[in-house]
Residue, then its C-alpha position, 0 to 999 in steps of 0.5 A: x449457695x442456696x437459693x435460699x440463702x441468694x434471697x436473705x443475704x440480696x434481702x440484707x444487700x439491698x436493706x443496707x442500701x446497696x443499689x445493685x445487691x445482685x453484683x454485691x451478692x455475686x463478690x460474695x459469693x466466695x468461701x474467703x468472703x464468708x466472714x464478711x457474708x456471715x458476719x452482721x456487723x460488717x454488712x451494717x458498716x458497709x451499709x452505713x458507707x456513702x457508696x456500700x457498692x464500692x465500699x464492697x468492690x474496694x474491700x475486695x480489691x483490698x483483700x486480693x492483694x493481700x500478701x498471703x492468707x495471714x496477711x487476708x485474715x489479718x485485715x478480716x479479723x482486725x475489721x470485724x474486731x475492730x470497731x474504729x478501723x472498720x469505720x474508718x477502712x470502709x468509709x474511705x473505700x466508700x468515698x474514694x475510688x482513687x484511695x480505693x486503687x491506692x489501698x490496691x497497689x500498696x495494700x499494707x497501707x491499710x495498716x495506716x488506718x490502725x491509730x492508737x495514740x492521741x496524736x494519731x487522732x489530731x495529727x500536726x505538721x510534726x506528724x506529716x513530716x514524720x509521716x513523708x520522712x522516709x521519702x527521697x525520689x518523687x515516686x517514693x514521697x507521692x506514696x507516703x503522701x497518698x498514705x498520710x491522706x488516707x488516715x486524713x479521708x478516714x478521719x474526714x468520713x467518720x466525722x472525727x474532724x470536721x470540715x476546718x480541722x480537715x482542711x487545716x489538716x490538708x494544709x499541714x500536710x501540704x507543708x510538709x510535702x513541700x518541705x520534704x520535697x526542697x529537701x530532695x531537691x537540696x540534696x539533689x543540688x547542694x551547691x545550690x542549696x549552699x549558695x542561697x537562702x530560699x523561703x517559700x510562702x504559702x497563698x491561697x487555701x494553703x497559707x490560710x490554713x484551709x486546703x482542699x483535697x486536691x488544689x493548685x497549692x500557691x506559692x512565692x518564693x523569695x531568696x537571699x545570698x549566703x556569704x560571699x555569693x552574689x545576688x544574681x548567682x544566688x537567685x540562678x541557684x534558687x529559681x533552679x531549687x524552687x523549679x525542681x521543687x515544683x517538678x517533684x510535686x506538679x509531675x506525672x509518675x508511676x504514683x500519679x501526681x501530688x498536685x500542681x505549684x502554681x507560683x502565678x501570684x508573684x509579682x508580676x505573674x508568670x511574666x515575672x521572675x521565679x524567684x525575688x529578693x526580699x527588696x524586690x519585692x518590696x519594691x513591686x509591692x510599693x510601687x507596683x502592684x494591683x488592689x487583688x494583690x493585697x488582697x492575696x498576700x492577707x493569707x501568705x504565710x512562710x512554709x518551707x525553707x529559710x524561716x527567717x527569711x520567710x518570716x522578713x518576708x511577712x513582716x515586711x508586707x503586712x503593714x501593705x495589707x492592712x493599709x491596702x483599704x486606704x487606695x482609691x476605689x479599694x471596694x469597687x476594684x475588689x467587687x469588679x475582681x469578684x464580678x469577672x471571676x463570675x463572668x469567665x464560668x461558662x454558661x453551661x458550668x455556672x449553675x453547677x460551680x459551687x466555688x465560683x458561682x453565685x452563692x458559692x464559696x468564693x462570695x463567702x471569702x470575698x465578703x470576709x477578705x473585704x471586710x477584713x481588709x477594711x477592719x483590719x488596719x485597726x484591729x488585729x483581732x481580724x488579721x487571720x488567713x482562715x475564713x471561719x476564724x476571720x469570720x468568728x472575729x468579725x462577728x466577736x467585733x460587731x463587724x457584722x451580726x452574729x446571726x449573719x456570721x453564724x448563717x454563713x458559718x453553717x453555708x460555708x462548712x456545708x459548702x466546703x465539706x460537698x467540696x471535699x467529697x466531690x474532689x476525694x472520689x477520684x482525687x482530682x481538682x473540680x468544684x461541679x457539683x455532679x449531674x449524675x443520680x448516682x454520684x448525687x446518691x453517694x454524695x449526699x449519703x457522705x454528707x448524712x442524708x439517707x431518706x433520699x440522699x440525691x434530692x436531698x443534697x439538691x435540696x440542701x445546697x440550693x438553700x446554703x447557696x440561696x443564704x449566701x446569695x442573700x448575705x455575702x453583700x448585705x454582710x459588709x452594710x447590715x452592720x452600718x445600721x446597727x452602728x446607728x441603731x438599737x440593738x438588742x442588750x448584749x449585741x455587739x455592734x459596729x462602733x461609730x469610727x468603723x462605721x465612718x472608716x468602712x463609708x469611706x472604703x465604700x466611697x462615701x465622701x461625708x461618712x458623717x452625713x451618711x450615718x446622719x442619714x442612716x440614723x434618720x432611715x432606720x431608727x425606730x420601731x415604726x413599721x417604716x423603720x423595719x422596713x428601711x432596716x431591711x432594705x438599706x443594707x442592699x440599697x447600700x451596696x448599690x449606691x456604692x457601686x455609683x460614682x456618688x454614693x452620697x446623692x444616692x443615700x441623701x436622696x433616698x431619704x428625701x424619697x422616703x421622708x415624702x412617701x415613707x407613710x405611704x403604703x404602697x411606697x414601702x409594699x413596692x420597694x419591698x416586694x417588687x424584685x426590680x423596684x428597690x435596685x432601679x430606684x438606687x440606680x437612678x438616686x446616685x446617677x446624677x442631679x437630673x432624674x432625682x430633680x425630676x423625681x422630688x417634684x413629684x415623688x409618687x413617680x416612684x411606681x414606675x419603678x416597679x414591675x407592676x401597673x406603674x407602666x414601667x419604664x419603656x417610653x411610652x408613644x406620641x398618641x397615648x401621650x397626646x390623648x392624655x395630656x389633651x383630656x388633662x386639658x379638656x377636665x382644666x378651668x382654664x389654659x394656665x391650669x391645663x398647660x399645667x397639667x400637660x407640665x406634669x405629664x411631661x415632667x412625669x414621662x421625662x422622669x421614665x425615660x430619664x429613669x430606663x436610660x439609666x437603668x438600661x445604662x447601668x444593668x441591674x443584677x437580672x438585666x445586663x446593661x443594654x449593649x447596643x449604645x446605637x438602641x439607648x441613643x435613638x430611644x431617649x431621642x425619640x421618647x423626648x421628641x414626642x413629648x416635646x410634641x405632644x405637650x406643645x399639641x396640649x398646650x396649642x389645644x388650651x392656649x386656642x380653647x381660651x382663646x377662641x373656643x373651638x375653632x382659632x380664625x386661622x389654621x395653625x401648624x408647628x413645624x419641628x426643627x433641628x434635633x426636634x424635627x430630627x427626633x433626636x431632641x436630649x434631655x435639655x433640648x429646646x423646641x427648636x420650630x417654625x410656625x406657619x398658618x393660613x387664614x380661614x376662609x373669611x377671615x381677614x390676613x392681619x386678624x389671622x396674622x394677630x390670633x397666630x402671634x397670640x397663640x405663640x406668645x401665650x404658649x411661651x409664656x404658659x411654658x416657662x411659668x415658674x413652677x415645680x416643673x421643669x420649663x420648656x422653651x420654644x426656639x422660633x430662631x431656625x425661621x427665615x430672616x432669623x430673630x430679625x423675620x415675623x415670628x409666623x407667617x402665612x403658607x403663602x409668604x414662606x413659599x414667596x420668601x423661599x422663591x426669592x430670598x433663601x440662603x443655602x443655610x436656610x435649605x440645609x436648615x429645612x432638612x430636618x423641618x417636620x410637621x409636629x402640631x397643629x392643623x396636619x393639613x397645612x404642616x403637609x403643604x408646608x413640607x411639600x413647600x420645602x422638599x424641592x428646596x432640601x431636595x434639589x433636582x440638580x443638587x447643589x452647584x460648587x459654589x453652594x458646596x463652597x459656601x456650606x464648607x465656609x460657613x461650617x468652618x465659620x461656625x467651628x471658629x467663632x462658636x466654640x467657646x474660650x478654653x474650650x478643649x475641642x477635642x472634648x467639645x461635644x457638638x463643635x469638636x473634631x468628629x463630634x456632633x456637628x462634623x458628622x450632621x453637616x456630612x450627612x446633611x451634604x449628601x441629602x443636599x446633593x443627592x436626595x432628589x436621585x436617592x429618597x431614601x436620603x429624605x429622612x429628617x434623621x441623622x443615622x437613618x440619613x447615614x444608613x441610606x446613604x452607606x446603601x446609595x453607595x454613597x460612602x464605604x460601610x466602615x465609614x458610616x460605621x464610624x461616623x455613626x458611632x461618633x455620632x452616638x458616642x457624642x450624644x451620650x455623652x451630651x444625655x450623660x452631662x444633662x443627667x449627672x448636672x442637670x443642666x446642658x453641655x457640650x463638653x465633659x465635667x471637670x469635677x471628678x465625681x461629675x466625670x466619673x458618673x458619666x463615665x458610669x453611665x458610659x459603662x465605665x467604672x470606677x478610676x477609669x475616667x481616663x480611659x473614657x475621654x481617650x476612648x472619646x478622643x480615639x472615635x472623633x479622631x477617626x471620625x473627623x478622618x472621614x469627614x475630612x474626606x468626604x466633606x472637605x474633600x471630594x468623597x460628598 
């Protein structure tokens, strides 16, 4: 070859998109491949391949393993003659490695290739059987499989069938081969074959008539006896029939493998038998099997074997399928199903899984398969096994907007051809979209795009994924709104009875009521209105995800109809990515954080990810600083203490808020795993605004009062779960009040103002008001509700030198100072220490009398009817048995250890476990007893709104706070066992260590 000629055909190579026209040169560089060289037409076509290098390398191959030079210059002539073989041979070799080797070791095949009849141009099953006929051995039906698969790819890359006529293609053909291959299977054992009536039922892609090029094909199987032979000997003959048959097309040869049967969503699964009767099924299905089950049977179809029998088989469990919608918590266990297959990608792979990922195909089929379940009870127009004709009839029904349906119709075609592609180039099952430039390269060029093929098919794919993402949820509750709402003339739309029947798939326990709402949300043509039309459709599906969706959507209007004409209301929601699903969680969680949030419903911007401060609790002195300029701006002490109401309603609303968000998670935020964190938090946010609204309230009560300075000095001293920082959300301010007279002023003057200022300070605190009251406790102080309200410094130290009850040291341990004069709350603590921390501990008959009055208090306080075991704070191993433990190691041993001297229970615990005081797993447990309890006690405040110790009998109360335990729906059961199963271990321990020797 001339170098001249090098030069124009590397110069044409590289033109036709050849990426290494070098090595392309070189192949052709041979006389017997001169007609390719030299003729124009072929070089075009080969240029117009998704791959024209290994369109090139395969046309190579091909033309060596010709049988001869007559069968050579037969392929040459009959491609640069033939316009539609040329385009259907090159584009497979440009797509297919593994169809390329296939050509190579069976090169008459190509001849396949050669279609002349109409038929040959939309082939049916009667094709492929006629096509796969010949084949009686697993080598020889792999063969004509792989040849019936040529003339499919060819017509795939040319574009004469599209990506549905494609996978229905794939899936005739599939059935064809399992046909063919219970023949052989027949024919190898005709006694069988004779003694039992065997049907086999296509799942999956398969029965839905939308098969890929390489996929596990699902099947059951189901046999009968024929004549006088008996059931179990008839299910021998056919699990030995059904095995062979999965042998003949799972197995390894010379021929490669056709592609697994995998039978796994039988009854049972791979722990089930192969093969049932018709009656056995029924009976697991009616008595035993799980909402994905249904849902996996909406696309079964008979494929192979008895018809009839197959055929029973359908008939039979449809009215299951279409009735499956009607089971408790149908909706939630889907969408769990559909979260765990998410959650089991790896992390390397997810953003890769065109399937499985977000965006991918699965949340297309999903969406529908839901949305058909629900629908299809009524209308039968819906009961299809394919997704795009099940799509096609959602949107012909108004089950959901046509311009959603068409949008997914264009990303789910989109996303199943890449799949094709991907899985025809070496013929094997993946659904990763590949990472290599080159691959990029060839399968984006077999998809059309040719600027720049590899950037493009990025491009593309993100943006079909991104509408998926954006639709599959809002796809089943954007109709909900039309059902309510004008729509455009012509449109169809939801009726009203679908509307109701879909709320009560999704939970909805007033279907009537919840359109009442929806009505009221998105009428109109208001910019408000447009607004809430596209933000109810997700909002929808959060408050679905609740235990009450009801609450959710009843209170979302209450919201909306107090800040609706609000700008910045409807700007945060809309474009703020967090405010919109944290608002959702927390309207749905329960009674006591949107109780919080009507009151004043401008605390909504904490919900944003703005300037609203979020909702990360904020510290003691912020908070006291302003709250005590709240009260400096005021008139007077009813007016400030007011103030400092609104602050501590405001903050109790975030803290109330982030502990159900961090509880829940969010779509960008799992939910917070370290229970020990949510615990200490909300104890600790509570704690210091209890404190810092009593240092607001002191400060007005005394500025009224007395001006700046009160006659005498005045400390609060927290006590209980306020001292401890663990106050809950209806906690009491449990204190002591101690003061010591200014110098000069007489003892009953000072005693007089002391007692003014407590009673002032609980009557401004419980005033009626839109704010919730907070209520002081003053009953922990010596001599109890029988003793001085305040005392002197000097009278609590006379008192405790002569009076004090072991109750009233054990009581002092989680004494901390928490307002007033600083000064005197440290004396007071140095006042105590040696009482709670006593040098010598405690003597047996002070461990006696603890252990006597704990028992007392379990038997006369525990309500009637109460079950203990569910009790909270009285129970085995609740909140009681484990502070009573802690605090018996702090008596007895915090003057040797100091890290015992902590007013907090788990820090107690921790420094104990470090004293060696207890073994690390028996901290461990009582800790987690500990949280556990007072989660539970935080969750019952939320979802009722009013304090308890024990779990809600009402089912949506209890099922909320199983929510908020990270429980979901119908698992109520599992959340009070789990609660019986730690206290029980816990109280295990105590036994040991309080009543037995381990304090």
């Amino acid at each position: 070859m001339t170098p001249g000629r090098r030069s124009s055909t590397f110069t044409r190579l590289l033109r036709h998109g050849f990426t290494d026209p070098s090595a392309a040169e070189r192949l052709l560089d041979g006389p017997e491949l001169a007609p390719v060289r030299d003729d124009p037409v072929l070089l075009e076509a080969l240029g117009a391949t998704a791959d024209p290098d290994l369109a090139l390398h395969g046309l190579v191959r091909l033309l060596e393993a010709q049988d001869g030079p007559t069968a050579h210059r037969e392929l040459l002539d009959t491609l640069i003659a033939a316009k539609p073989l040329r385009d259907r041979l090159l584009g497979v070799l440009g797509a297919s490695a593994a169809l390329t080797d296939h050509l190579a070791r069976h090169p008459a095949d190509w001849q396949a290739l050669v279609m002349y009849e109409p038929q040959d141009l939309h082939p049916g099953l009667m094709e492929f059987e006629r096509g796969l006929a010949g084949a009686t051995d697993p080598v020889s039906l792999r063969v004509a499989y792989r040849r019936c698969l040529l003339s499919i790819a060819a017509r795939d890359v040319c574009g004469t069938t599209d990506v549905a006529e494609t996978a229905a293609e794939l899936a005739d053909l599939a059935t064809a081969t399992l046909r063919t291959a219970l023949a052989i299977a027949q024919a190898h054992a005709p006694e069988d074959a004779a003694a039992c009536r065997l049907a086999v039922i296509a799942m999956g892609k398969c029965g839905g008539h939308e098969l890929n090029y390489v996929s596990d094909v699902d099947v059951i199987f189901v046999a009968e006896a024929t004549g006088t032979i008996t059931e179990a000997k008839a299910l021998t003959s056919a699990t030995r029939l059904a095995s062979h048959l999965m042998r003949i097309c799972s197995e390894t040869t010379v021929e490669g493998s056709i592609w697994p049967v995998d039978a796994n969503l039988r009854p049972e699964g791979r722990n089930g038998p192969l093969v049932r009767t018709l009656s056995s099924h029924l009976a697991y299905y009616q008595r035993w099997a799980k909402t994905w089950e249904f849902q996996a049977l909406l696309k079964a179809r008979p494929v192979a074997g008895d018809a009839d029998l197959g055929q029973a088989y359908v008939d039979a469990l449809e009215p299951m399928v279409w009735t499956a919608a009607e089971r408790e918590n149908f909706v939630p266990d889907v969408q769990k199903m559909r979260r765990r297959v998410v959650e089991n990608i790896p992390a390397s792979e997810i953003e890769r899984e065109l399937k499985l990922g977000p965006g991918g195909l699965r949340d297309v089929e999903f969406a529908v398969q839901l949305l058909q379940l629900v629908h299809g009870r009524t209308d039968p127009a819906l009961r299809s096994g394919t997704t795009l004709d099940a799509l096609q009839a959602l949107a012909a029904g108004g089950y959901v907007g046509r311009e959603d349906a068409a949008r997914l119709d264009e990303a789910y075609r989109f996303l199943r051809c890449m799949e094709h592609r991907i899985q025809l180039y070496r013929l094997r099952r993946t659904h990763l979209v590949p990472v290599a430039e080159e691959d990029q390269r060839r399968l984006g060029r077999s998809l059309g795009l040719r600027t720049d093929p590899a950037a493009e098919l990025i491009r593309e794919w993100k943006r079909h994924t991104g509408v998926v993402r954006r639709l599959h949820e809002k796809l089943f509750y954007r109709p909900l709104l039309d059902a309510v709402a004008q729509l455009a003339p012509g449109e169809a739309r939801l009726s009203l009875e679908a509307a109701r029947t879909r709320l009560i798939a999704l939970g909805y326990a007033d279907p009537a009521a919840a359109l009442r709402h929806l009505e009221a949300l998105a009428a109109g043509v208001t910019r408000k209105a447009a607004i809430q039309r596209t933000l109810l459709p997700v909002l929808l599906g959060w408050f679905a995800d609740s235990a009450d969706p009801d609450a959710g959507l009843l209170n979302f209007r209450k919201v909306s109809d107090a800040l609706g004409k609000t700008p910045w209301y409807l700007r945060l929601l809309r474009d703020e990515g967090a405010a919109a699903e944290n608002l959702a969680r927390v309207l749905s969680a329960g009674r006591l954080a949107p109780d919080l949030l009507m009151r004043a419903p401008e605390a909504v911007a904490l919900l944003g990810d703005g300037d609203g401060g979020g909702l990360e609790p904020r510290e003691r002195t912020p908070l006291e600083q302003e709250i005590l300029a709240a009260v400096g701006r005021a008139e007077n002490a009813e007016q400030g203490v007011t103030a400092a109401r609104g602050v501590r309603r405001r903050e109790l609303f975030r803290t109330a808020a982030g502990d159900i968000v961090d509880s829940y998670g969010t779509e960008n935020n799992p939910a917070e795993a370290d229970q020990g964190a949510l615990v200490d938090r909300v104890g600790a946010a509570v704690s210091d605004l209890t404190a810092a609204t009593l240092a607001g309230t002191l400060r007005a009560v005394v500025r009224e009062g007395w001006g700046d300075t009160l006659p005498t000095r005045f400390a609060m001293i927290g006590m209980g779960r306020f001292g401890g920082h663990e106050l809950g959300y209806g906690s009491d301010a449990d204190v002591v009040f101690v003061h010591e007279p200014q110098d000069g002023v007489d003892e009953h003057e000072a005693a007089a103002a002391a007692n003014k200022v407590v009673a002032e300070m609980r009557r401004l605190l419980q005033l009626p008001s839109a704010d919730p009251p907070l209520l002081i406790d003053a009953d922990l102080r010596p001599e109890g509700k029988s003793g001085p309200l305040v005392r002197t410094l000097k009278a609590y130290e006379a008192y405790y030198r002569r009076w004090s009850l072991i109750w009233e040291s054990q009581a002092l341990l989680r004494a901390e100072p928490v307002a007033g004069d600083e000064d005197l709350g440290r004396r007071f603590t140095a006042l105590i220490d040696p009482l709670r921390y006593p040098r010598h501990g405690l003597t047996e008959d002070a461990v006696r009398e603890i252990r006597r009055l704990k028992a007392r208090m379990e038997s006369e306080r525990l309500p009637r009817g109460a079950d203990p075991k569910l009790h909270t704070k009285l129970g085995p191993g609740g909140l009681s048995d484990v502070e009573w433990t802690v605090q018996l190691f702090q008596l007895r041993h915090g003057w040797d250890h100091p890290g015992l001297r902590t007013t907090r229970t788990r820090e107690a615990l921790a420094a104990a476990r470090e004293a060696g005081l207890l073994s690390a797993e028996e901290a461990e447990i009582l800790d987690e007893a500990w949280v556990l309890a007072t989660r539970v006690r935080n969750a019952v405040m939320l979802v009722r709104g009013r304090a308890g110790d024990t779990f809600p009998t009402e089912p949506r109360e209890l099922a909320a706070v199983g929510r908020y335990l990270g429980y979901g729906a119908g698992h109520a059961g599992d959340m009070l066992d789990a609660y019986r199963r730690t206290t029980r271990r816990a109280r295990t321990v105590v036994e040991e260590l309080f009543y037995g020797d381990g304090a």
